[in-house]
C-alpha positions as CSV (number, residue, x, y, z in Angstrom):
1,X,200.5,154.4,-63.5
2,X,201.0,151.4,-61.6
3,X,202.9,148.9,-63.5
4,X,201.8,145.3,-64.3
5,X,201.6,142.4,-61.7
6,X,203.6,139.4,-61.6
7,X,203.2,136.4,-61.1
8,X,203.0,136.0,-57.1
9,X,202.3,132.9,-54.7
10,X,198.4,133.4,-53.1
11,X,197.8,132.3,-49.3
12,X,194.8,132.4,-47.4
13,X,194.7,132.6,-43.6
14,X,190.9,134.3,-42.8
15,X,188.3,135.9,-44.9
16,X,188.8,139.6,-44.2
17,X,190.0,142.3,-46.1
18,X,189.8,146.2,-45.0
19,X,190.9,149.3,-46.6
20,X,193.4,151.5,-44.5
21,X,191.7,154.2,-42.5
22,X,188.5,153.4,-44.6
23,X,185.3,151.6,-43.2
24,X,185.5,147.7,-43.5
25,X,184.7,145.4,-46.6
26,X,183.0,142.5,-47.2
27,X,184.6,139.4,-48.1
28,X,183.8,135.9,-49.7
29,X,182.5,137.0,-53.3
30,X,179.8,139.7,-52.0
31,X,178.4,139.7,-55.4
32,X,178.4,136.3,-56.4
33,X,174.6,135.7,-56.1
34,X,174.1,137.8,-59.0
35,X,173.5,141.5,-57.1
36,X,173.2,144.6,-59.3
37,X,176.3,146.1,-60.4
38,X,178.7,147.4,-63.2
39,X,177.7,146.6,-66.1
40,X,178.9,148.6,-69.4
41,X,176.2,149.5,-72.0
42,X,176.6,146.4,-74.1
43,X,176.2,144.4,-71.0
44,X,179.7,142.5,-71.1
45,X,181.5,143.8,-68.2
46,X,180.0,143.0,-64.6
47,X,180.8,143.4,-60.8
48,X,180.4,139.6,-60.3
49,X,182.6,137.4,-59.7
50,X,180.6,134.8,-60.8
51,X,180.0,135.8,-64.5
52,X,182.6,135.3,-67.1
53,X,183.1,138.1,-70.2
54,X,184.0,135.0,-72.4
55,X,181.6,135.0,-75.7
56,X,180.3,131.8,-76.8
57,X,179.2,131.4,-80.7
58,X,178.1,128.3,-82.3
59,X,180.2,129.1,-85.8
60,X,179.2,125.2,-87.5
61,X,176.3,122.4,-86.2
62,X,172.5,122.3,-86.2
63,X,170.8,124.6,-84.4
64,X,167.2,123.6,-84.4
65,X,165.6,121.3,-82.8
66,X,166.0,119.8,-79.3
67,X,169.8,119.9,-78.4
68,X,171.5,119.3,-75.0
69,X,175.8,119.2,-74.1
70,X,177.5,116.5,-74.0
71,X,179.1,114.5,-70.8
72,X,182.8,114.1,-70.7
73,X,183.2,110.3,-70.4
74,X,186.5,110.9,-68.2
75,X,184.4,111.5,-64.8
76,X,187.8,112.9,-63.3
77,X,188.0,115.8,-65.8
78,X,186.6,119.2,-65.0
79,X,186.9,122.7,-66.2
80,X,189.5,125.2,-65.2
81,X,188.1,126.3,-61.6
82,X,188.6,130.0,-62.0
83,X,190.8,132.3,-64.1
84,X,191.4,136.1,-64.6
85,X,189.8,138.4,-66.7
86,X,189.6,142.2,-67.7
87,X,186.2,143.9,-65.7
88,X,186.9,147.4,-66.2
89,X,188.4,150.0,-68.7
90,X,189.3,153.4,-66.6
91,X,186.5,155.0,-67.4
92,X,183.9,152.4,-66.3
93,X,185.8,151.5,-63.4
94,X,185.6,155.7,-62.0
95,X,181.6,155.3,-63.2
96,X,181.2,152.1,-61.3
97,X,183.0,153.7,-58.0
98,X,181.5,156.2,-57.6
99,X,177.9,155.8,-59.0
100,X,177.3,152.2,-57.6
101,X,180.2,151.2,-55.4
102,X,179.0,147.4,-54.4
103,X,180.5,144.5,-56.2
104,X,183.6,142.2,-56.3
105,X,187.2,143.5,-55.9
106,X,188.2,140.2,-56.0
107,X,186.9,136.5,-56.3
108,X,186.4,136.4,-53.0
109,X,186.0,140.0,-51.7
110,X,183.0,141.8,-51.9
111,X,182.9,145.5,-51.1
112,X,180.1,147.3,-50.4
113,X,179.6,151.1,-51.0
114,X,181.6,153.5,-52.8
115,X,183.8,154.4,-50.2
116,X,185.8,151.5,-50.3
117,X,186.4,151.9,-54.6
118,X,187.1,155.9,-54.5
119,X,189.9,155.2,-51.7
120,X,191.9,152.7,-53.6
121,X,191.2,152.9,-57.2
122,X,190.8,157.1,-56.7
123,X,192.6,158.4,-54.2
124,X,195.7,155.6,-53.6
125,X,195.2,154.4,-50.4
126,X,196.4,151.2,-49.6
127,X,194.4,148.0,-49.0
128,X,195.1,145.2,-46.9
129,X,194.2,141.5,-48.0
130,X,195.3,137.9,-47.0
131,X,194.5,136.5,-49.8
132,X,197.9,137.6,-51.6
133,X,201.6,138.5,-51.0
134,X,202.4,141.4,-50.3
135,X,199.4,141.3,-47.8
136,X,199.6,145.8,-48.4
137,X,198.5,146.1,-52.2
138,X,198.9,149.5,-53.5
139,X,196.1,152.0,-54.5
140,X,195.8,153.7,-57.6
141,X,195.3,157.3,-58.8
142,X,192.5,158.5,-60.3
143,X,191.7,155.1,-61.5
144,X,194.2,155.2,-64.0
145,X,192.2,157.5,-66.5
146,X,194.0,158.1,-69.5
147,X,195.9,154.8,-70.1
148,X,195.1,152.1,-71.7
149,X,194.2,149.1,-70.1
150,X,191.9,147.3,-67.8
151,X,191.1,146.1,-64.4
152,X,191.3,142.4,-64.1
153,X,190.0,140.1,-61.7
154,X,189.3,136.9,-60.9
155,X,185.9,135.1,-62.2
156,X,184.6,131.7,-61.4
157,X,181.7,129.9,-62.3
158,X,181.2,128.8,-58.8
159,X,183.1,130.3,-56.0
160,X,182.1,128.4,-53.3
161,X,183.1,124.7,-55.2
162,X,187.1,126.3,-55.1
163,X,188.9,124.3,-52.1
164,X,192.0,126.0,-52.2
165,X,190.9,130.0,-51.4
166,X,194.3,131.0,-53.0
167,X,193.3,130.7,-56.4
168,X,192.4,133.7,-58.5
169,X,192.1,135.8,-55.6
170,X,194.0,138.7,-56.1
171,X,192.6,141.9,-55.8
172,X,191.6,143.7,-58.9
173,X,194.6,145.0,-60.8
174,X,195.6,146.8,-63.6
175,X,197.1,145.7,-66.8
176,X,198.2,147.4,-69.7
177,X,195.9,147.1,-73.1
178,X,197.8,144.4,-75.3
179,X,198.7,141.9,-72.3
180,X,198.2,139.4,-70.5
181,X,199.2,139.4,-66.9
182,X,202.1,137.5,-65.7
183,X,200.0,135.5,-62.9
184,X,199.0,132.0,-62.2
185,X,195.3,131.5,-63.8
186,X,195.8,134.0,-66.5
187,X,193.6,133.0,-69.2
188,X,195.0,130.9,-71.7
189,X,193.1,129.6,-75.6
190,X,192.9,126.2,-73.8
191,X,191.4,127.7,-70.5
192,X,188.7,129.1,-73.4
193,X,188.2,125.4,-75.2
194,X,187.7,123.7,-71.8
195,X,185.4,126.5,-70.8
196,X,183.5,126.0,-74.3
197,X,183.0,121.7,-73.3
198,X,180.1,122.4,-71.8
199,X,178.4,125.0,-73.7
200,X,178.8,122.9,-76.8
201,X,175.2,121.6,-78.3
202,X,174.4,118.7,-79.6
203,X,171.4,117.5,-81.2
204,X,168.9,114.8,-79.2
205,X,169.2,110.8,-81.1
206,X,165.8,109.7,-82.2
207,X,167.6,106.6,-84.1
208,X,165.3,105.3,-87.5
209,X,163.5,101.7,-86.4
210,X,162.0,99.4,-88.8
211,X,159.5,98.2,-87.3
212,X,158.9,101.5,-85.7
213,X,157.9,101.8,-82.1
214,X,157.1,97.9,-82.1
215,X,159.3,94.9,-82.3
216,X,159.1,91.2,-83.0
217,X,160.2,88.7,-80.4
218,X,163.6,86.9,-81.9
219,X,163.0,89.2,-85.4
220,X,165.8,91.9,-85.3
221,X,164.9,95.5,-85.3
222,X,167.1,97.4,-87.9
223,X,168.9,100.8,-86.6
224,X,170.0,103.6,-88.9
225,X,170.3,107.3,-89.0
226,X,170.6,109.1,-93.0
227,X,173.3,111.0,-94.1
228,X,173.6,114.6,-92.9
229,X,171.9,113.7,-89.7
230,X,175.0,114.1,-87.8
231,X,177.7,117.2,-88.6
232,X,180.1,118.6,-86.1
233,X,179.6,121.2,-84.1
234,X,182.2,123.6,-83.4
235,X,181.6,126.7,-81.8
236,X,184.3,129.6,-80.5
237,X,184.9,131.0,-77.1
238,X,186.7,134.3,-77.4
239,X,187.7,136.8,-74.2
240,X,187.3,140.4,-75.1
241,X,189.9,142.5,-74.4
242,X,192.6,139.8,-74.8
243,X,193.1,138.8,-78.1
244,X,192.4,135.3,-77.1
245,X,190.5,132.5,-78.7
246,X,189.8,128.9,-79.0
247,X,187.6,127.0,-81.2
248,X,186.2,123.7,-79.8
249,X,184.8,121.2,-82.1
250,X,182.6,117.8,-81.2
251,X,182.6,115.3,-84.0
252,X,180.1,112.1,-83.6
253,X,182.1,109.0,-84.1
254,X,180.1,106.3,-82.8
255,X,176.1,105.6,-81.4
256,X,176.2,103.1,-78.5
257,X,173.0,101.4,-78.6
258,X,171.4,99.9,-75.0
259,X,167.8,98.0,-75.7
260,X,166.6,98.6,-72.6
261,X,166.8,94.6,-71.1
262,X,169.0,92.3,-70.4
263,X,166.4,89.5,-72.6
264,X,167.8,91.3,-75.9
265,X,170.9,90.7,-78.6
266,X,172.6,94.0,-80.1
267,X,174.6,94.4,-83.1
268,X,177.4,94.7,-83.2
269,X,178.2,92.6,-80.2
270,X,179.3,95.9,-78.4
271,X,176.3,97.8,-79.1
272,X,178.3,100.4,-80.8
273,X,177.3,101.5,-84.1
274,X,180.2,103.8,-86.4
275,X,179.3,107.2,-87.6
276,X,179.9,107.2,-91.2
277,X,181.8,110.4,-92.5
278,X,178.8,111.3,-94.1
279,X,177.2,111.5,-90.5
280,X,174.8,108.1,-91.5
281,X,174.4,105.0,-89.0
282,X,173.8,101.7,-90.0
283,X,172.1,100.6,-93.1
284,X,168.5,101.3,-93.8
285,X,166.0,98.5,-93.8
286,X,164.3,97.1,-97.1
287,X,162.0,94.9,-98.3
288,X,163.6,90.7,-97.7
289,X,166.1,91.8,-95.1
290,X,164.0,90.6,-92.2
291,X,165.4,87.8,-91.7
292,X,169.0,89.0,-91.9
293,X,171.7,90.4,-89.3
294,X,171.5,94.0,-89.4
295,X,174.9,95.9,-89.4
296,X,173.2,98.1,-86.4
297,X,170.0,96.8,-84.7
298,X,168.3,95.0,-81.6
299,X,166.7,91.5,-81.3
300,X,164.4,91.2,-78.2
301,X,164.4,87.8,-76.9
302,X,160.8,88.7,-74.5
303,X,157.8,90.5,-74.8
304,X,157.1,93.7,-73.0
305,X,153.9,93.2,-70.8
306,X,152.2,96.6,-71.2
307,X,155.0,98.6,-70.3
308,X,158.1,99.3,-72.7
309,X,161.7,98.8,-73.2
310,X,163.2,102.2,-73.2
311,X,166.1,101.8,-75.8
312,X,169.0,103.8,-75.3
313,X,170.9,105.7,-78.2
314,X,174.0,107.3,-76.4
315,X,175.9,109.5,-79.2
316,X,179.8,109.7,-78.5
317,X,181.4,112.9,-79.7
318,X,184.9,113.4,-80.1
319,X,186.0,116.7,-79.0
320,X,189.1,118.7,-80.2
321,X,189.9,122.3,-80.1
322,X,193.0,125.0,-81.6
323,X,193.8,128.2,-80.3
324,X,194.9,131.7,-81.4
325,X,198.4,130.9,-80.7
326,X,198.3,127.9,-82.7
327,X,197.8,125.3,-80.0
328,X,195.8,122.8,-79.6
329,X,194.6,119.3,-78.3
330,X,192.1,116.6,-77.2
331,X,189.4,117.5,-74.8
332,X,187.7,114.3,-73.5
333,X,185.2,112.7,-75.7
334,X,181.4,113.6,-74.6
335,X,178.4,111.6,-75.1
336,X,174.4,112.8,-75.0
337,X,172.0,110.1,-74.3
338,X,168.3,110.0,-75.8
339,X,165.8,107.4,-75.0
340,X,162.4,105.8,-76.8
341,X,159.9,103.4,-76.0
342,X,160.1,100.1,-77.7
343,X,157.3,97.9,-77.2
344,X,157.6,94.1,-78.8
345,X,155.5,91.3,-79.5
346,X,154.9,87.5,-79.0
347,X,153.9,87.6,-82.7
348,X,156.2,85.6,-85.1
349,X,155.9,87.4,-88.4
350,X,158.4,89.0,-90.8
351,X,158.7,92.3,-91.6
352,X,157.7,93.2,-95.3
């Protein structure tokens, strides 16, 4: 058995890779477009590049209704590129070869027919690569059946947004069951929470009006949302095969309100409404409050002329997350945006 790898600097000069004394390969993520190939009978493992083992599951948070994920507010904040992940037990690895033979040995090399697989992962020749150091990587024998362990390789969402071809792009190697590989990009709990951001849901803002769907010029239009209509949303990202974990969780902490015009007043001043711990916004409208300042609301100042303001409710969620080996953090705070037509009159009456 070959033993695990360590952690080596990745170069890139050219996009070729061959096997010695074997027929050329492909290169530059052959499989990436989502090709047939490899996948186990419970559909997890797969011979592209391009599609990640990690589970999502929503374990707390609504889940009817229309829901969307949230945008980080730090534009310059982004996902982990690419990491490493386990593709193939022994077994599936020897069925893959030599039943199908066309699919990803590495993030960006894509070889095509069985050939290619048998001689390296079978029968231990060598295969030459520039993507890592030593350029020679050796084969294995018999695809390592009988130990315990799995192939790994590079995955990324999208291989062709990666600028520096260095990273992740080892050729698939072996690692022994219990470990994680000794590389740069092996998958950490945080790599899991920042992979989670986006797959968090959040439920769409359709914010309570009184008057409802029509306004009063210089009247104010009271805002709230009940109790219970916001919760947080956690949900857990977990890699198979690894032992690793993270749970991600988005709590609502504010509703930023934008009337739609520049001839309106909000309140607060700021437009930015807390989120009770109880998940309720503002305070609901009754009968004599018409002519008083609402704690969250909107006064128009001008008519609409047939066509509506479209009032903005942008929802801000905080966003945390812990891991299996008892870290944890911040993630950047994500807001969803949900817009409704408000149309207001000349009419100068009071709400009752």
């Amino acid at each position: 058995m070959r033993a695990p790898y360590r952690a080596i600097p990745l170069v890139a000069t050219s996009l070729v890779v061959a096997l010695l004394s074997s027929s050329p390969a492909g290169a530059f993520g052959g499989m990436g477009n989502g090709v047939r190939g490899g996948s186990d009978a419970g559909g997890e493992l797969s011979a592209s590049a391009s599609h990640s083992r990690i589970k999502i599951t929503q374990t707390s948070g609504p889940t009817g209704g229309k829901q969307g994920a949230v945008a980080p507010t730090d534009v310059n904040w982004k996902p982990p590129p690419c990491w490493y992940e386990p593709v193939f037990t022994p077994e599936q690895l020897k069925n893959f070869s030599e039943n199908d033979g066309s699919g990803d040995a590495g993030l960006r090399d894509g070889w095509y027919g069985s050939e290619l697989w048998t001689d390296h992962f079978r029968d231990e020749k060598d295969a030459t690569t520039i993507f890592t150091k030593p350029a020679t990587v050796k084969g294995y024998k018999n695809y390592n059946l009988g130990e315990k362990g799995y192939f790994w390789r590079g995955v990324a969402p999208d291989v062709t947004g990666i600028d520096d071809t260095s990273l992740c792009s080892r050729l698939m190697f072996w690692q022994d069951a219990g470990e994680i590989p000794d590389v740069p990009n092996a998958p950490t709990p945080e790599t899991l929470a920042d992979y989670a951001y986006d797959k968090i849901k959040v439920p769409e803002t359709e914010v309570e009006l009184k008057p409802a769907a029509q306004s009063t010029v210089n009247l104010p239009t009271w805002v709230w949302l009940d109790k219970g209509t916001f919760k947080d949303v956690k949900v857990r990202a977990e890699l198979p095969g690894t032992g690793l974990w993270a749970e991600t969780t988005a709590k609502p902490v504010a509703l930023h309100l934008d009337p739609g015009t520049e001839d309106a007043e909000v309140f607060p001043a700021s437009g930015d409404c807390r989120i009770d711990d109880d998940g309720s916004i503002g305070t609901p409208y009754t009968k004599g409050d018409a002519d008083k300042t609402p704690p969250c609301g909107i006064r128009y100042l001008r008519a609409t002329d047939g066509t509506p303001y479209r009032l903005s409710a942008s929802v801000t969620w905080q966003i945390t997350w812990e891991g299996s080996d008892g870290s944890g953090g911040d993630l950047p705070d994500g807001t969803f945006e949900t817009t409704q037509d408000m149309n207001v009159q000349e009419i100068q009456s009071i709400n009752r």
